[in-house]
Structures are given as structure tokens and as C-alpha cells.
NUKEDREN-835192 format. One record per atom (N, C-alpha, C, O): x, y, z. Coordinates in steps of 0.1 Angstrom, whole numbers, plus 5000, padded with zeros to 4 digits. Last residue first. Example, Ala and Ser with C-alpha at 12.3 -4.5 7.8 and 13.67 -1.06 7.14 Angstrom:
BEGIN
512849785071513749895071512950005079513450115080513249435078512349555078513249675078514249675085
# end
This chain:
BEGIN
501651294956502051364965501451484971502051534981500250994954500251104945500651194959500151184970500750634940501150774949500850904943501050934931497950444925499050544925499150624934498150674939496750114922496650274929497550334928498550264931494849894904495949934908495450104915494450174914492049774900492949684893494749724904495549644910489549704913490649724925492049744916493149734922486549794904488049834899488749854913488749944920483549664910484549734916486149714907486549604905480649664896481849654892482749724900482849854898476749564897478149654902479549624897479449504893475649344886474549444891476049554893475849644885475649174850476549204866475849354870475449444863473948894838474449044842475049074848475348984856475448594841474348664841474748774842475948784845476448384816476848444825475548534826474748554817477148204788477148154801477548234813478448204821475548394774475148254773475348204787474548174796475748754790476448624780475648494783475148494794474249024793474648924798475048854786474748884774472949344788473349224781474749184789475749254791472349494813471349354806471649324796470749264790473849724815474249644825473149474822473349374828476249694786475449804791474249684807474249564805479649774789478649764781477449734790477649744802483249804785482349824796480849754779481049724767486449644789485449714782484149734786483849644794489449534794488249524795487849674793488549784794492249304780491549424777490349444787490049334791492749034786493549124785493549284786494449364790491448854813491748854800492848984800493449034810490648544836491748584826491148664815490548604806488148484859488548474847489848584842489848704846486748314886487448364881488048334866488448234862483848314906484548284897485948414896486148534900483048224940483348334932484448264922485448194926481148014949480448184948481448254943481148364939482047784952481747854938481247974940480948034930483047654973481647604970481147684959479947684957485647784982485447654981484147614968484447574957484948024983485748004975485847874968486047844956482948105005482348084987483448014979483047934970484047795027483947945022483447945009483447845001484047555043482647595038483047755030482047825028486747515045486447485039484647485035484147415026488647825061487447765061487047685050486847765041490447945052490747805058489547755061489447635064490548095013490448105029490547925036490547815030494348064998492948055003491948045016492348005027496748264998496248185002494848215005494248305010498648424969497148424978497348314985498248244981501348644961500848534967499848504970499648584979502648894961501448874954500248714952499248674947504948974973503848944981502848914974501748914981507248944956506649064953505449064959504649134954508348724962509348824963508848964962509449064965506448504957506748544972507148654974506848714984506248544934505248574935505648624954505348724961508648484922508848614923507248624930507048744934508948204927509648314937509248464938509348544947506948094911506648124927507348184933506948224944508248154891506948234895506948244905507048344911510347954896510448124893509848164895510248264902510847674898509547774901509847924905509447974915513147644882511247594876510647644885509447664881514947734899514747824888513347774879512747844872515647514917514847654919514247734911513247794913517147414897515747334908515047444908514047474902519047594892518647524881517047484885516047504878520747584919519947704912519047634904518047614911521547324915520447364928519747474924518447474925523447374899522247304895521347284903520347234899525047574913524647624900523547544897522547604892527047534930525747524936524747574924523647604927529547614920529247484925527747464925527347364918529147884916529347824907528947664910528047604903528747984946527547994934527547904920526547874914530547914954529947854959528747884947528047794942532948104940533047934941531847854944531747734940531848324948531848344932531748144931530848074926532448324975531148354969531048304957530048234955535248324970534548234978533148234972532848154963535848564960536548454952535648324958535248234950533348784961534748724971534348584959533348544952531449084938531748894953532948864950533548894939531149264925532249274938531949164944532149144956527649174921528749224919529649224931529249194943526748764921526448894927527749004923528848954921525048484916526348584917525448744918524348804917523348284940523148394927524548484928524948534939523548134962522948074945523348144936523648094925523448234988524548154978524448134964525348104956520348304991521848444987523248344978523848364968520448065005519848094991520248204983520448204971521448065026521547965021521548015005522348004996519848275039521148345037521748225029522748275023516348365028517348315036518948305035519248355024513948325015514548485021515548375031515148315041513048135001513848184994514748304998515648364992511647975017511947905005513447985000514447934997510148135035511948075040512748035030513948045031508148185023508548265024510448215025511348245018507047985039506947945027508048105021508848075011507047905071506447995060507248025046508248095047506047605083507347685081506847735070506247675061503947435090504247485098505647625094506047715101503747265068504247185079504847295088506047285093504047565050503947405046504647375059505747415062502447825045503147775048502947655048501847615047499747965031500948035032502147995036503048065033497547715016497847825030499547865023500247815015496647674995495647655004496647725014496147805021497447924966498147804978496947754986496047814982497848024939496548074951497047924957497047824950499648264918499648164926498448154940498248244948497848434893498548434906498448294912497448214911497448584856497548454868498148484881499048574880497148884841497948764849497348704860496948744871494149034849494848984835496348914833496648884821491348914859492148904859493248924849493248844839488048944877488948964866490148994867490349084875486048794896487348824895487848814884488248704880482848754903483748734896484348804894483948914890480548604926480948724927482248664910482448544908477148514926478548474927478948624925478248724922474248474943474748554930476448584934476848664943474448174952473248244946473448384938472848394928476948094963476748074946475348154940475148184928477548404985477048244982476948224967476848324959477148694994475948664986475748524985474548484984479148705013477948725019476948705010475848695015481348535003480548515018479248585020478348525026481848694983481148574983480648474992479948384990482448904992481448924985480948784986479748764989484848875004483748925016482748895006481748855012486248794987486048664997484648735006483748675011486549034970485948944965485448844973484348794969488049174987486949164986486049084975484849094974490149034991489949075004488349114999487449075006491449044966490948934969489948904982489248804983491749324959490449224954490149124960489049084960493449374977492549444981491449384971490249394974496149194964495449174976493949224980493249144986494649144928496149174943495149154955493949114956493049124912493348994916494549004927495148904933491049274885491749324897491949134903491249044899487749414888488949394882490149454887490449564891484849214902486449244902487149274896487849174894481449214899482549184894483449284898483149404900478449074916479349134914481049124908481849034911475449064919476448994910477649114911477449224906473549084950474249164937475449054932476048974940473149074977471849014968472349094957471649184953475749354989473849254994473449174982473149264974476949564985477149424979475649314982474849244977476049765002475849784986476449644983475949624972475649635028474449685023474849735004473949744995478549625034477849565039476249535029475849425026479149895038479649855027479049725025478949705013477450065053477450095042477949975032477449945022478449895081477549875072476949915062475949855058481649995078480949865073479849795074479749675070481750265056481750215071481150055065480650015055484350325034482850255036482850215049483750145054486650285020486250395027485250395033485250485040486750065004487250045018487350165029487950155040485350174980484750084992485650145004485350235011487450344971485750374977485250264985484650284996489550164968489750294977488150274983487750224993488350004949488549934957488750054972488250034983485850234929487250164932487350074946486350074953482750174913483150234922484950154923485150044919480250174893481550124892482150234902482050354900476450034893477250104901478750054898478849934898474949984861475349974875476350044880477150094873475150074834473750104837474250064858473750134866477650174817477450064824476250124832476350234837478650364802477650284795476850214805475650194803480850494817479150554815478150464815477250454823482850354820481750314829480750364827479650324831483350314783484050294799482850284801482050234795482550314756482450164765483750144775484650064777482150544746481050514744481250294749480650194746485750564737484850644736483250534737483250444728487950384755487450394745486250464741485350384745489550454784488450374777487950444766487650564768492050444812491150534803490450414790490950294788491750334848491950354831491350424824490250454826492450534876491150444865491850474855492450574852493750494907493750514894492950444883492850324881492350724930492650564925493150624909493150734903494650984948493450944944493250804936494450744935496650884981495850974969494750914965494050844970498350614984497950654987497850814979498750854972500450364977498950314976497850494983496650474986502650384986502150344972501150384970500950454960503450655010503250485004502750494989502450594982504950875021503050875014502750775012501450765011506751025032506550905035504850865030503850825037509651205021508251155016507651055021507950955015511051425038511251335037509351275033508251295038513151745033511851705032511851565028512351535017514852005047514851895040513451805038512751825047514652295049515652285045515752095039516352065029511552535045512652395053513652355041513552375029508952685052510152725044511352615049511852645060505452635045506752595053507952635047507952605035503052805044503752795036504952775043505552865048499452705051500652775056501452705045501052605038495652835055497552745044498052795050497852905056492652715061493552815062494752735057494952615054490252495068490552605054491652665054491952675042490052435091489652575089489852625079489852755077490352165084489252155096488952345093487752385093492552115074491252055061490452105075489452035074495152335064494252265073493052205069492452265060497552245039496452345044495652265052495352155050500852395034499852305041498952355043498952475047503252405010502352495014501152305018500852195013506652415018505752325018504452425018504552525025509352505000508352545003507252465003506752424992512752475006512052375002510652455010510552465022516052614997514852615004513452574996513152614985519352604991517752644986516852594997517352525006522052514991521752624991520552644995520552715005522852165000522352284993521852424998521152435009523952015020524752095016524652145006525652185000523051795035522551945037523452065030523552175034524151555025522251595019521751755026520751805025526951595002526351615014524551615017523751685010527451624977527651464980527351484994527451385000527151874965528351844971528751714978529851684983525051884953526151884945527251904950528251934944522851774966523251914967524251934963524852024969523151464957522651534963523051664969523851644978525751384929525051364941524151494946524151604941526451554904526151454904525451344918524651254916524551854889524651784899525251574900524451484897523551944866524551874867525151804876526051714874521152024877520851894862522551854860522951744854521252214892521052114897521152024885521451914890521952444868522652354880523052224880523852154876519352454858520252384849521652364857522352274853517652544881517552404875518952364869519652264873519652714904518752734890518952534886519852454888519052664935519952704930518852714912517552714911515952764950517452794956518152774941517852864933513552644956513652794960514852764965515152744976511352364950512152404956512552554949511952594939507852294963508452374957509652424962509752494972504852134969506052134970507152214962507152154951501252124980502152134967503852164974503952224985499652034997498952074987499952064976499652004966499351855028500251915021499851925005499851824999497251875052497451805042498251895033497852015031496451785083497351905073497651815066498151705069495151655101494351765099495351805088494851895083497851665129496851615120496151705112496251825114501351735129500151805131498951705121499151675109503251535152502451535144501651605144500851595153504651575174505351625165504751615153505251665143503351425197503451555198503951615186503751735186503951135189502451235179502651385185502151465178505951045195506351105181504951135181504551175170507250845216506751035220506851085204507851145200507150605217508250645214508250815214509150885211504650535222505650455235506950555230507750585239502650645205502750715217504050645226504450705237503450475184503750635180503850695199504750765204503050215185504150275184504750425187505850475191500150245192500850215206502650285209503150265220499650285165499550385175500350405187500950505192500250025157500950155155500750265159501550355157498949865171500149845172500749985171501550045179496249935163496349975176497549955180497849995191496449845137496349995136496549995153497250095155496549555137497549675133497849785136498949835138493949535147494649505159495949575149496349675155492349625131492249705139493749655146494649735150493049405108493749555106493649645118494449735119494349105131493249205117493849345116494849395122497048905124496449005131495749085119496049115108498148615121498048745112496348805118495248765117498048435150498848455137499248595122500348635117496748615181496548565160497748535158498648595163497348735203497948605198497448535183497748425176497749015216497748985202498448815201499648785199498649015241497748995241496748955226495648905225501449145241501148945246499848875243499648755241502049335214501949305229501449155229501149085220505449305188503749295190503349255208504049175214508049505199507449375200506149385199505549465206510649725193508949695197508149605193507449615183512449715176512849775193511049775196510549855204511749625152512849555158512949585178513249515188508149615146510049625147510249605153509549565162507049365122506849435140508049495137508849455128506449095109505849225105505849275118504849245126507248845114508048905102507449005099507649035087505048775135506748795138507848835127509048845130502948775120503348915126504948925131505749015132502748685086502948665102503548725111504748725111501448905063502748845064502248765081501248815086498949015059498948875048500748845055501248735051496349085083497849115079498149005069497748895072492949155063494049065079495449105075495649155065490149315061491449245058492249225073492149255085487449285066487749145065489249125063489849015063486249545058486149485072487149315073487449275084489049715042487849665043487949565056488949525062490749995056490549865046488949865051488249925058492350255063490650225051491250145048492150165040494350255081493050275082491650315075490650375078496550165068495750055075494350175083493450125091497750365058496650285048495950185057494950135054498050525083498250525068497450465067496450475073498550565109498550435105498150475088498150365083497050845129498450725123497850655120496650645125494551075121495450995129496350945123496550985111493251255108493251295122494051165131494151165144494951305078493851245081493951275098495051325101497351425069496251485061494851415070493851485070499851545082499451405086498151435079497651525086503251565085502151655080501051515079501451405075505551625117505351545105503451585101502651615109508751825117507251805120506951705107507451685096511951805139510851785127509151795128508551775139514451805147513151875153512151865141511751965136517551595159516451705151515151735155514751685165518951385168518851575174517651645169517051735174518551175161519951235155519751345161520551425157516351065169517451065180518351095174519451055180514551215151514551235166515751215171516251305178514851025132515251175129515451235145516551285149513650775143515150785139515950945138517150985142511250915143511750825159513150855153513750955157510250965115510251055126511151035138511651145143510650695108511250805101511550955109512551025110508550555114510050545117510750645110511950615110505650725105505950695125507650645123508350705131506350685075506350805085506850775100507950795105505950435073507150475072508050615077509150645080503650405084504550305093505750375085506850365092501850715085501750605082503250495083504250575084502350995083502250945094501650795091500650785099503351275057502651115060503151065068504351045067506151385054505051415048503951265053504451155051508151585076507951415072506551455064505951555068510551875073509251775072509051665070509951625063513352015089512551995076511051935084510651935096514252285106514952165097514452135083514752175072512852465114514452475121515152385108516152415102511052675090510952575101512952595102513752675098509252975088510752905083511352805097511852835108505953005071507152965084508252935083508452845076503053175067504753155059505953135075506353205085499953145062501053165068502553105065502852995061497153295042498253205043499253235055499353355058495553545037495353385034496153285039495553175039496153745058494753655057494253545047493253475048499053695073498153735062497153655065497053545071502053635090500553645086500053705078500853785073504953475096504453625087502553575086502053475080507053365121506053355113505853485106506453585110510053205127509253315123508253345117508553365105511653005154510752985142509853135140509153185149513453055172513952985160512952975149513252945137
# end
């Protein structure tokens, strides 16, 4: 069922079905599910294992949800995982455990990283009329053929997959960082210290990483998760003696913990109570009555909007629980603005000392 053509640059394959691109948690389900419809898929895995992004963080990240609202459904976290929010090794050995209990790494080639994508069938101006997928409202019911070219990062060599469907599982957060662009003569040139991304770090073994924050002022731009994760390690390890500072250009909600009297905070608003509040299209005459009724409840809810959307979009902090942490005792500031600008690493401000490095966590782009 499968035909190969050789050459000395490249190999040309005409798979049975299609491809998963990325072996990371949406990959590993995507694969299991494809599986038990019959199919035969391969999945293209650029790095030599599973788990996607959970394997470059930094030494300190933790799971930010509670694992019983982070597991699936037909696979229970094991007995032996009793944290609350499990570190990233203990994630990453979840999802491994996933990949081998359910037989999906035989179907994973590691090592291949997928270079470019190209469809090979009807003519664009077609497809541009298309109203559903293959213009027959079927997802196999185009013509054309989808050319994955893979290349092995261990021998250099490509192959060129010929398949019929192709599923993206790359996440947000993965490729190259994204850096802003800057005004001629005050991006990072100017900056006499080291400006590396949040990626670069957390590519960092962790005594590399360990050893470039050391006895350094350090600045954040940036306030999502992957700053906060390092900004806490920064200020753990330098202390008020040389603080760490977090730039910011929206506010976030920062909680002393993630739940109140034990019930995760979360419940506030993911619950089937709270679906009543908000009309909705095609709702039942019922629906439509309870929402109306329950309209000044809405109303309550609706002064803390932020906080909903902060829960709704995980951008939530909780602080660390240690009350000896920098957080507590000032090792790491934080400031608000709109713009930033570079300049040169010894002029400092009145009320601020130089900054020895600059990590840019601000954001990351998919790149396929």
C-alpha cells in the first residue's frame, strides 16, 4: 500500500491516509482517536520525544490547573502523583505513560520535522468557492493531494509525503519566538546586556540557566505565565539584593491562591448554574425565561468581568505560598507601560539601577 521513489535528495511516499504534525497532548489524542476509526496514520514529531511544550520549561514550572481538571477522561493521573499541581517532569511522564498504555509511539517517527506543506489537486479559484470542506461537505471528498516534505534532523535526508489528510497539532506556543520590531538605533543592539526570549531560556539546562541569572538585575517583558515562572525563579535566587522587574502592559489579577476554602475559583464560572445567565442562540423558551429572571445575578457577576475573563483565558496568577518568597519581601518589582525601548546598559534612572539582562517572554507564535 505504500510506494516509495528514491533519489539522492529526497524520498516521495504515497501514504494510505494522512499525517498528525506534532506529538504533543493534542497530537498523542488525535492519533488514539484516528486509530480507533481504522486508520493508519503517522505522526511527524521534530524533537526525539512526546509532550510538546512541556518539555522546555523552566526548572520551576508547575501545572497552573489542578490535575483532576487536567487528565483524560479514559486515563487517570497514577496514585503516585499526589501534588496538587504536578511539576512539569511529573506531566511529561503522564504523557508518555499516555502514549505507550494506548500503543501510539509505534506510529510516531521522531527526529522529522516537517519543512513545508503543499496542496496538489483542484485550482485555487475552485476551492475559493467552496462552501464546506472539499466542496462536497465531506472531509474526504477532495480530489487533491496534500505534499508533506519531512526532513530528518539526525541524516539530513527529505521525504516528500503524498496524503490525503493532514491534521495540525503544533500548539500556540511552538516555532520560533516572536520579537517585536523597534525603532532604528533602540531595539536590543543598543542594549550593552544580554536579551534573550523566554523559549531561550527554558531551553537551558538548568544549570546553564541557573548560572546566567546569578547576582544580575534582571528585567521581564512580559506578565503570562512563562514570565511569571521566571521572574519567581529570578527572585528566589538573586533576593532584594538585585531584584528582578516585570514589565507589563495590562494588569493581571495576582490572588494569594487559586481557590477559596478549598473550591477552585474556576467553579465561579465553569459550571452549568452559570450557562443560565447568558442568552444564547436557538435557546428554548425555558432558557430564554431563566436568563431573563436571573438577569440581576448576571448584573453581580458582571463587576467582576475581569476576573472572569482572567479565569476564562487562564491568565490568572497566584502567588507563591511561601511567605518568605522574593515576591513577598520585594525582589521582584513590577511596572505598567505601553511601549518599550531599549537603551544603553549604564544609564539607569533616579529610582532604578541598570539592568544586567532582559528576557522578552512578552508572546510566541505557531509556526508550521
Amino acid at each position: 500500500l505504500v510506494s516509495v521513489y528514491d533519489t539522492t535528495i529526497s524520498r516521495y511516499v504515497n501514504a494510505r491516509w494522512g499525517v498528525i504534525i506534532g506529538a504533543g497532548i493534542s497530537g498523542l489524542l488525535a492519533c488514539k482517536y484516528i486509530l480507533e476509526k481504522g486508520f493508519d496514520p503517522i505522526v511527524f514529531e521534530a524533537t526525539e520525544s512526546v509532550g510538546g511544550l512541556w518539555k522546555h520549561t523552566i526548572k520551576s514550572t508547575k501545572l497552573q490547573n489542578a490535575k483532576e481538571s487536567f487528565q483524560f477522561s479514559d486515563f487517570p493521573w497514577p496514585s503516585s502523583v499526589e501534588e496538587v499541581f504536578p511539576s512539569h517532569t511529573q506531566v511529561l511522564e503522564y504523557l508518555e505513560s499516555y502514549a505507550q498504555h494506548f500503543g501510539i509511539i509505534p506510529y510516531i517517527k521522531f527526529h522529522s520535522r516537517v519543512v513545508s506543506i503543499d496542496y496538489v489537486g483542484e485550482p485555487f479559484g475552485e476551492m475559493e468557492s467552496w462552501d464546506l470542506w472539499g466542496g462536497t461537505g465531506k472531509p474526504f471528498g477532495s480530489r487533491g493531494k496534500w505534499h508533506i516534505s519531512v526532513q530528518d534532523s539526525k541524516c539530513c535526508s527529505t521525504e516528500v509525503h503524498q496524503v490525503e489528510f493532514v491534521v495540525l497539532c503544533i500548539g500556540r506556543f511552538s516555532g520560533v519566538p516572536n520579537i517585536p520590531e523597534f525603532p532604528p538605533n533602540q531595539g536590543p543592539e543598543v542594549f550593552s546586556g544580554k536579551v534573550i526570549h523566554s523559549m531561550d531560556y527554558s531551553s537551558m539546562d538548568n544549570a546553564s540557566a541557573a548560572e546566567l541569572i546569578r547576582r544580575k538585575r534582571i528585567a521581564i517583558v512580559g506578565s503570562q505565565k512563562s514570565a511569571v515562572d521566571i521572574a519567581v525563579e529570578c527572585g528566589n535566587a538573586n533576593g532584594v539584593e538585585y531584584p528582578c522587574t516585570m514589565i507589563q502592559r495590562t494588569a493581571h489579577w495576582f490572588l494569594p491562591s487559586a481557590s477559596f476554602w478549598g473550591v477552585s475559583l474556576g467553579f465561579l464560572y465553569f459550571n452549568r448554574f452559570s450557562e443560565l445567565l447568558v442568552h444564547k442562540p436557538g435557546e428554548t423558551f425555558l432558557l430564554k425565561f431563566l436568563a431573563t429572571i436571573l438577569s440581576p445575578l448576571a448584573k453581580v457577576f458582571s463587576r467582576f468581568e475581569s476576573l472572569r475573563k482572567a479565569v476564562t483565558n487562564c491568565t490568572i496568577k497566584a502567588t507563591p505560598d511561601d511567605k518568605s518568597s522574593a515576591l513577598q519581601q520585594g525582589g521582584i518589582f513590577v511596572f505598567k507601560g505601553k511601549q518599550l525601548l531599549y537603551a544603553r546598559k549604564d544609564k539607569g534612572t533616579d529610582d532604578h539601577s541598570p539592568l544586567d539582562d532582559i528576557f522578552d517572554a512578552c508572546c510566541k507564535v505557531p509556526v508550521a
